[in-house]
OpenMM code with the backbone's topology and positions (N, CA, C; nanometers):
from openmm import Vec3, app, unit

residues = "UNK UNK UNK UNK UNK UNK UNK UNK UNK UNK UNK UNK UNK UNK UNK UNK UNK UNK UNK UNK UNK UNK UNK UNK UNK UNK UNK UNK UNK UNK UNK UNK UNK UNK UNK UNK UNK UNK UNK UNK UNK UNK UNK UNK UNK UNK UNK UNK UNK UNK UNK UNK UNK UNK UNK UNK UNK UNK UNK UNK UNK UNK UNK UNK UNK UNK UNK UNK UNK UNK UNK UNK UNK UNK UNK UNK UNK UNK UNK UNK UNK UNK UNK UNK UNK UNK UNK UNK UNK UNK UNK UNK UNK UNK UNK UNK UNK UNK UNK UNK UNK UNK UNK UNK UNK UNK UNK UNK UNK UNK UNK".split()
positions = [
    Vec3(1.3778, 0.1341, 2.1681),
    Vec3(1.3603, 0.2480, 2.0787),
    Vec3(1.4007, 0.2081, 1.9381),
    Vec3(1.3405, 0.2663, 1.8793),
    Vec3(1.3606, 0.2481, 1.6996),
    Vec3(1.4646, 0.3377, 1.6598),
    Vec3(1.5625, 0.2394, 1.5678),
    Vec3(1.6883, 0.3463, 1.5067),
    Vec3(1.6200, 0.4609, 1.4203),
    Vec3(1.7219, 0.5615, 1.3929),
    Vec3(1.6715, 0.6555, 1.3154),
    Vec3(1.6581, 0.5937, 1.1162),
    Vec3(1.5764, 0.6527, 1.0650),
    Vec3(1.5852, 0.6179, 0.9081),
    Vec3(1.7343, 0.7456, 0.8464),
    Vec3(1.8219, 0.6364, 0.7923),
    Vec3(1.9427, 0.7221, 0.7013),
    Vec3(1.8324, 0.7007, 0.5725),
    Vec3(1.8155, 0.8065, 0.5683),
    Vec3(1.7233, 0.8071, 0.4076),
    Vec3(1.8090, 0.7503, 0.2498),
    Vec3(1.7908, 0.6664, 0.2214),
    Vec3(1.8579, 0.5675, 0.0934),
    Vec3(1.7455, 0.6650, -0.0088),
    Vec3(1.8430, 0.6800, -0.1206),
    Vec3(1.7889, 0.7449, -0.2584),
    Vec3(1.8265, 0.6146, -0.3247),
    Vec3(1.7164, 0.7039, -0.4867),
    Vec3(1.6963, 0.6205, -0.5993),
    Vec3(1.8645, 0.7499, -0.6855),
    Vec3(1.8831, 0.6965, -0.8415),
    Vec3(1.9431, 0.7609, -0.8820),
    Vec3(1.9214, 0.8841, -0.9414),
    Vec3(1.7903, 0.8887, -0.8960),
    Vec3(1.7248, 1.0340, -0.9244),
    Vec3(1.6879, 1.1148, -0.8104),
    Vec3(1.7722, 1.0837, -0.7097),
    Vec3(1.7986, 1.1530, -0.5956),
    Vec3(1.6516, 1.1487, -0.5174),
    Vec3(1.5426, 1.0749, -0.5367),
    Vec3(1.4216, 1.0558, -0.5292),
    Vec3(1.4507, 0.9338, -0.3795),
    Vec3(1.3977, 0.9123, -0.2961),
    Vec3(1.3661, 0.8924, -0.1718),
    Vec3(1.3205, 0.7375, -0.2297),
    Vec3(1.3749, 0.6492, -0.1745),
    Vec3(1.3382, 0.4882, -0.2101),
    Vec3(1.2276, 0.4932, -0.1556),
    Vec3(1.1633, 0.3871, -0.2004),
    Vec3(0.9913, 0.3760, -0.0791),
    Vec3(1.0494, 0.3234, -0.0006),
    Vec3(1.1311, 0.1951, 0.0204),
    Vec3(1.0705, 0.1324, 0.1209),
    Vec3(1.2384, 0.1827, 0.2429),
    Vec3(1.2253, 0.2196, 0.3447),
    Vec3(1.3118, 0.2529, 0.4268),
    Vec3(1.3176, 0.1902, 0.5652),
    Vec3(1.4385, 0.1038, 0.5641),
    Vec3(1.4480, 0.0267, 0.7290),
    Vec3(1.5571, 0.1524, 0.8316),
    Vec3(1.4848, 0.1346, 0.9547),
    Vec3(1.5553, 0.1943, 1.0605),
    Vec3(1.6415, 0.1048, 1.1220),
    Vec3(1.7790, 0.2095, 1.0894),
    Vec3(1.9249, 0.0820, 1.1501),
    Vec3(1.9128, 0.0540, 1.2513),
    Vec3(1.9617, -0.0861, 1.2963),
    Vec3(1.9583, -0.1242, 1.4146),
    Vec3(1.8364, -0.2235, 1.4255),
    Vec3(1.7862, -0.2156, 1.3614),
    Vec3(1.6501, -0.2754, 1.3973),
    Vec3(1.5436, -0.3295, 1.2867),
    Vec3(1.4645, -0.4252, 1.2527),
    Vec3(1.3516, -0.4725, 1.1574),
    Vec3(1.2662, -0.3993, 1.1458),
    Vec3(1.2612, -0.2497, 1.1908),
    Vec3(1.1226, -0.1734, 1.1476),
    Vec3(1.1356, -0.1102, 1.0310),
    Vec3(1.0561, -0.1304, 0.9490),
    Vec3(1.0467, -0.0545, 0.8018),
    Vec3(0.9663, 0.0308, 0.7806),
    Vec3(0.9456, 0.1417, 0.6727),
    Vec3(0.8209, 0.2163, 0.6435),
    Vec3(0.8327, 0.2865, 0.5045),
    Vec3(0.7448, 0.3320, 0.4682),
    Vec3(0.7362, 0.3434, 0.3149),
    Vec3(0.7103, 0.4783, 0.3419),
    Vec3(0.8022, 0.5535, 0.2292),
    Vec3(0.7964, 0.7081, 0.2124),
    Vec3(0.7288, 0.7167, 0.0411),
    Vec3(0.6989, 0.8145, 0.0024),
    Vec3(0.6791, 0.8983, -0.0990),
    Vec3(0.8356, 0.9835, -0.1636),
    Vec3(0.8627, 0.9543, -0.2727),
    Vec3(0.9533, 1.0428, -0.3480),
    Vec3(1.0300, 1.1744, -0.3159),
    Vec3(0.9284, 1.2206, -0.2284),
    Vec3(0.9590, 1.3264, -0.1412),
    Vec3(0.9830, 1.3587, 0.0055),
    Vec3(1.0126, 1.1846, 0.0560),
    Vec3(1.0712, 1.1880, 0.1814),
    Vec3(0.9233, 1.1622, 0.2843),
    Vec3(0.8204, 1.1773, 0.2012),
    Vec3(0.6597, 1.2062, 0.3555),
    Vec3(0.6622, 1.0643, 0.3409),
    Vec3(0.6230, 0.9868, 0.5047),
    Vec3(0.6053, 0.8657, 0.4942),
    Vec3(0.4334, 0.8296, 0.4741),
    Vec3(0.4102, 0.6979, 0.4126),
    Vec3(0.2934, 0.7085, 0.3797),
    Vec3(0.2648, 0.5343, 0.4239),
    Vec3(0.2975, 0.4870, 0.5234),
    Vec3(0.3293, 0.3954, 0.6229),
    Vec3(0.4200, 0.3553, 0.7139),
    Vec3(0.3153, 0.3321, 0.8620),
    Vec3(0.3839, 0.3783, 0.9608),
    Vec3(0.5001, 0.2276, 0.9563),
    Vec3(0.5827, 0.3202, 1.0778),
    Vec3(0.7168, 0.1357, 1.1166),
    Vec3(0.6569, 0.0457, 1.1276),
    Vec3(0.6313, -0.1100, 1.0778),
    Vec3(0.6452, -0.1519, 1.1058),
    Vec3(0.7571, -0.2918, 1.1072),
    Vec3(0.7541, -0.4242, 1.1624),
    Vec3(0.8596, -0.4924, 1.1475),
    Vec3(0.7723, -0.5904, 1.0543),
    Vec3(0.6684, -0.6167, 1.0045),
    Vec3(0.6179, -0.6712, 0.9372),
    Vec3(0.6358, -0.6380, 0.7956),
    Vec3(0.6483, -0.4791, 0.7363),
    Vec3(0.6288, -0.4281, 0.6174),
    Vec3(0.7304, -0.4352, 0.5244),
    Vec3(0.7643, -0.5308, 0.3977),
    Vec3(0.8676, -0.5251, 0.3661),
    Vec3(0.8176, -0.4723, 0.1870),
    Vec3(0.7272, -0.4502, 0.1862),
    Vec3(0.6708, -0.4113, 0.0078),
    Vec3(0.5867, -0.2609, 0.0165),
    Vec3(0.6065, -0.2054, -0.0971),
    Vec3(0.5729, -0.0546, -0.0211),
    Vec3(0.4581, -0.0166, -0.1518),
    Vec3(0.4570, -0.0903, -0.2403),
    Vec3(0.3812, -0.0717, -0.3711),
    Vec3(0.2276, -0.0461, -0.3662),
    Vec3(0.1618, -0.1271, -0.2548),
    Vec3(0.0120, -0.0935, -0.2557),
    Vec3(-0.0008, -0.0057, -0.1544),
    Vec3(0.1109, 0.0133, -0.0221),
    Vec3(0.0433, 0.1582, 0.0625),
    Vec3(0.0668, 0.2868, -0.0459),
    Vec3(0.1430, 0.3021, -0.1491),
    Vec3(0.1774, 0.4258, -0.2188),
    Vec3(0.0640, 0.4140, -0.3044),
    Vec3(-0.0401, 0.3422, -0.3576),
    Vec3(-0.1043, 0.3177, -0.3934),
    Vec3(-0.2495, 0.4105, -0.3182),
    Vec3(-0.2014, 0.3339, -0.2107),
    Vec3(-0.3408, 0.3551, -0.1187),
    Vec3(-0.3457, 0.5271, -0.0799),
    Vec3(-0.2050, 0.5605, -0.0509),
    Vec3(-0.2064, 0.7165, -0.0252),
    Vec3(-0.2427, 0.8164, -0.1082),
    Vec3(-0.1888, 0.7541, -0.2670),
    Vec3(-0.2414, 0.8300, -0.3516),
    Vec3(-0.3668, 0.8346, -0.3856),
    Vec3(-0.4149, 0.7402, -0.3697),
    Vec3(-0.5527, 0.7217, -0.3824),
    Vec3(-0.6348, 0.8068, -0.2933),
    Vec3(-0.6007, 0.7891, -0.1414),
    Vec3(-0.6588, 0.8757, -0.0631),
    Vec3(-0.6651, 0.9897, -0.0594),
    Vec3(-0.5453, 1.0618, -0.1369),
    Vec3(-0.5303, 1.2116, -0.1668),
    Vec3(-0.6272, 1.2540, -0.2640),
    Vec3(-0.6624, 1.1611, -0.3665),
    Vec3(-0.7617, 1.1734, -0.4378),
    Vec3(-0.9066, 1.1859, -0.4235),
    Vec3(-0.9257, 1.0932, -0.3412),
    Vec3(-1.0641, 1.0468, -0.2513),
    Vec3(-1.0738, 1.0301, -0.1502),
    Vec3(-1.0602, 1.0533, -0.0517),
    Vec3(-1.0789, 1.0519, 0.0813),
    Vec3(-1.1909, 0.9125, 0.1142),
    Vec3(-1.3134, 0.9736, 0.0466),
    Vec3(-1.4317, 0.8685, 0.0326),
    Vec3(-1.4299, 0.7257, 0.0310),
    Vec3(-1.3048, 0.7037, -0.0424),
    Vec3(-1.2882, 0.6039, -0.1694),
    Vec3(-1.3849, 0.5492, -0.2322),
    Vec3(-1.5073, 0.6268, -0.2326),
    Vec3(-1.6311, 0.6210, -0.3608),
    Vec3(-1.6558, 0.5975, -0.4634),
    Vec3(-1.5607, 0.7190, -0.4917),
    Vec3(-1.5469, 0.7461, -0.6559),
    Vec3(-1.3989, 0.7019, -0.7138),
    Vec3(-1.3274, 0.6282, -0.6327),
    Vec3(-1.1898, 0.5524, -0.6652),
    Vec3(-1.1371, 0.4664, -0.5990),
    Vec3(-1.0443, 0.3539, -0.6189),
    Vec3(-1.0701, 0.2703, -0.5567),
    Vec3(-0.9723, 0.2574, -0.4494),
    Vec3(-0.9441, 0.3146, -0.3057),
    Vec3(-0.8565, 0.2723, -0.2558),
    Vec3(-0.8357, 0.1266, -0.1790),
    Vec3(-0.6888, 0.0799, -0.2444),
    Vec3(-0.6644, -0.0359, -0.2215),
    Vec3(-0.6843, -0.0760, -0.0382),
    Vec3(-0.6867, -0.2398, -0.0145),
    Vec3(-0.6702, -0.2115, 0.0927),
    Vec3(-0.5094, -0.3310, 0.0802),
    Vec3(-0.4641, -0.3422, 0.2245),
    Vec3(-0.3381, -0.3670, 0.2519),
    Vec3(-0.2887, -0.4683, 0.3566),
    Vec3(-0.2346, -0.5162, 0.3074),
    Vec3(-0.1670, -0.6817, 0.4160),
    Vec3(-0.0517, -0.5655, 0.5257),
    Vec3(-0.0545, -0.6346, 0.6350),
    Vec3(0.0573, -0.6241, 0.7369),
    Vec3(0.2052, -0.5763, 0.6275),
    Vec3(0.2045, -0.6667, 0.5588),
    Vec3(0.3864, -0.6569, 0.4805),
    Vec3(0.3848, -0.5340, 0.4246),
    Vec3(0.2735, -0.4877, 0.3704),
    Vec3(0.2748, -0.4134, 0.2227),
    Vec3(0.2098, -0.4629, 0.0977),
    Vec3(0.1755, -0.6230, 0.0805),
    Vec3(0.1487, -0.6633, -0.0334),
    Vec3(-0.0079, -0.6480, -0.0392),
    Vec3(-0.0928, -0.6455, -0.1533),
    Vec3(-0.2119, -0.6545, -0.1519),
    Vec3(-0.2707, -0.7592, -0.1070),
    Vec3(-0.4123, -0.7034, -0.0024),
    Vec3(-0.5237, -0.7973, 0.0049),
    Vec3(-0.5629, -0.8885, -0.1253),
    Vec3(-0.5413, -0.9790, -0.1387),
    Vec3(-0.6489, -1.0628, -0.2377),
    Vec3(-0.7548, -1.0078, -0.2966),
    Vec3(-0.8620, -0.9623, -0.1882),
    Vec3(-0.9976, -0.9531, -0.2290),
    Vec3(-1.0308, -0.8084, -0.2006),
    Vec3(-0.9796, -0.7318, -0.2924),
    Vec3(-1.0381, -0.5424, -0.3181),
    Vec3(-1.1513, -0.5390, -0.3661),
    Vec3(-1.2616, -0.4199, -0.2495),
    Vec3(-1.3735, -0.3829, -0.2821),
    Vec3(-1.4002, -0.2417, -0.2966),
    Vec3(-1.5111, -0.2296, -0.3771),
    Vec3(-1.5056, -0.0743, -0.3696),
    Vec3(-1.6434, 0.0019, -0.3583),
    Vec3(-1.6619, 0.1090, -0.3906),
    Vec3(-1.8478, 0.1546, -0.3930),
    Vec3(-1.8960, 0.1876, -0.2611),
    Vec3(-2.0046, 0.2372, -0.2775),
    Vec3(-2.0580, 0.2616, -0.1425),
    Vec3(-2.1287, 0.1685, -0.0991),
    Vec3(-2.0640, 0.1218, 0.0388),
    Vec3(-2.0666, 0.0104, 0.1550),
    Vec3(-1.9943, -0.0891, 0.0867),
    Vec3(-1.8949, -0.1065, -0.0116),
    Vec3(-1.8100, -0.1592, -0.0517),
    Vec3(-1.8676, -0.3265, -0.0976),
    Vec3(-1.9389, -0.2586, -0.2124),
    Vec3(-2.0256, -0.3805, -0.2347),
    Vec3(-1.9800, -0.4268, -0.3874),
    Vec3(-1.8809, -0.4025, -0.4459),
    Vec3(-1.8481, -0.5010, -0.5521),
    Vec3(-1.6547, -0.4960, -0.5663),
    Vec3(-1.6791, -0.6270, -0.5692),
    Vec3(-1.5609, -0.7140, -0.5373),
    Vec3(-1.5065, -0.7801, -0.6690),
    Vec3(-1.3404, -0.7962, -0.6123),
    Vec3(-1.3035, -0.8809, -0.7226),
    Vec3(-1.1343, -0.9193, -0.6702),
    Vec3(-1.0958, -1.0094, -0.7329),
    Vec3(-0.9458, -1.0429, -0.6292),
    Vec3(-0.8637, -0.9956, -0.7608),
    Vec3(-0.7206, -0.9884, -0.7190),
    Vec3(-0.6031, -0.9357, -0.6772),
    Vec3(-0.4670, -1.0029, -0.6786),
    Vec3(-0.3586, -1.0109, -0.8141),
    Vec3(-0.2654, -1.0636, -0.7459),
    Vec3(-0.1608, -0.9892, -0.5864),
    Vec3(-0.1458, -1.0378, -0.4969),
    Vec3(-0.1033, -0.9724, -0.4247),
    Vec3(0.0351, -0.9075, -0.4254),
    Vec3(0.0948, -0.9324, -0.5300),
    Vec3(0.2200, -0.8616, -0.5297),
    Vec3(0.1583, -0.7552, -0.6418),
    Vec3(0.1139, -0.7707, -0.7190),
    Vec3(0.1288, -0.6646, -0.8295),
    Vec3(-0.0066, -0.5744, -0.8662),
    Vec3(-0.1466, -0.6198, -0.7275),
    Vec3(-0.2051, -0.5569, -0.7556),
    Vec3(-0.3204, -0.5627, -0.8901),
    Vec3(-0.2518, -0.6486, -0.9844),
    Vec3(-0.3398, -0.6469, -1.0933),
    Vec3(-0.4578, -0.7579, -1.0857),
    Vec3(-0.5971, -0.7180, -1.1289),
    Vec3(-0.6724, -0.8001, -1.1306),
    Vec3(-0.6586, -0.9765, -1.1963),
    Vec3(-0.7383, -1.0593, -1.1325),
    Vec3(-0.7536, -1.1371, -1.1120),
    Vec3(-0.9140, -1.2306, -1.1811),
    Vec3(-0.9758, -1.1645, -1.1212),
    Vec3(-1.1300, -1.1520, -1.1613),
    Vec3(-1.1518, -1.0276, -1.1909),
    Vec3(-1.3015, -1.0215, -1.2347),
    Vec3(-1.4024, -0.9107, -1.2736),
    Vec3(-1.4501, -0.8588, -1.1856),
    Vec3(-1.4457, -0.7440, -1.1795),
    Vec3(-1.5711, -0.6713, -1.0665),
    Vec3(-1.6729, -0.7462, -1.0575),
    Vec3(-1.7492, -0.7754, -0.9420),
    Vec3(-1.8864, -0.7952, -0.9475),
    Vec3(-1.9162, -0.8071, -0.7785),
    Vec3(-2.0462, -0.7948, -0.8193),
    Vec3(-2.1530, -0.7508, -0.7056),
    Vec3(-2.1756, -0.8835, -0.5808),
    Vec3(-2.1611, -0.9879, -0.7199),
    Vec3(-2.2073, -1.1531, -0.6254),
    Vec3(-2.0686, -1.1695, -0.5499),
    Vec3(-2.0679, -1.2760, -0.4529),
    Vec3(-1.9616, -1.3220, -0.3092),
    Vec3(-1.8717, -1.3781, -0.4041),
    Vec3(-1.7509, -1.2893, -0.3505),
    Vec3(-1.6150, -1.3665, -0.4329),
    Vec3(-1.5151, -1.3792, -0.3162),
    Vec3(-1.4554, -1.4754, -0.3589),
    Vec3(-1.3677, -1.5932, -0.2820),
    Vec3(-1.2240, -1.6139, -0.3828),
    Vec3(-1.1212, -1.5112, -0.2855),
    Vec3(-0.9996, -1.5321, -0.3497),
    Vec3(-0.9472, -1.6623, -0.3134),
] * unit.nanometer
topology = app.Topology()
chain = topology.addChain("A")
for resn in residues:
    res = topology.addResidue(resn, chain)
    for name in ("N", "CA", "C"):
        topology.addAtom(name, app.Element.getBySymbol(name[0]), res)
C-alpha cells in the first residue's frame, strides 16, 4: 500500500506540485489548490509539463486549438511535441524546460 501524501506548502501557503507519499517512492503532482493533476507514480519526479498539460486540457480538451504537451514517465517533456489535427506539425523540445528547440513544421522531425 502507498503512504498517505502530508501535503508540503510553498510560502504562500499554496500546495507544492510535486508531492511524495511517506514511506515510499511514489510521487504525484498537485495544482496550487491541492487537485492532483498526476497520478502516483515511482517514476515521476518533475511536475512542470503535467501542470502544463492539465492546464492546457482545461482549456482544450481537443488539443486543436492549443497545444497540449505530451509527457515522459518522470514528468519531464517529450522531446518531440505535436500539435493540430491528427497531430501533424512538429517540432522538439528542451525536456526540462519545455522551451522550443526547433520550428514548427509539417516535414519529419527527429529530436
Amino acid at each position: 500500500a502507498i503512504g498517505r501524501v502530508i501535503p508540503e506548502c510553498d510560502e504562500k501557503g499554496d500546495y507544492k506540485p510535486l508531492q511524495c507519499h511517506k514511506g515510499s517512492d511514489f510521487c504525484q503532482c498537485w495544482d496550487k489548490k491541492g487537485h492532483h493533476v498526476a497520478r502516483p507514480s515511482s517514476k515521476l519526479r518533475h511536475c512542470k509539463c503535467p501542470m502544463e498539460k492539465h492546464e492546457s486540457e482545461d482549456f482544450d480538451p481537443t488539443g486543436v486549438f492549443v497545444h497540449v504537451p505530451t509527457c515522459k514517465e518522470d514528468g519531464k517533456y517529450t522531446e518531440k511535441q505535436c500539435m493540430g489535427k491528427g497531430k501533424n506539425v512538429c517540432w522538439c523540445v528542451n525536456e526540462d524546460s519545455g522551451e522550443k528547440t526547433s520550428e514548427p513544421t509539417k516535414d519529419e522531425v527527429t529530436c
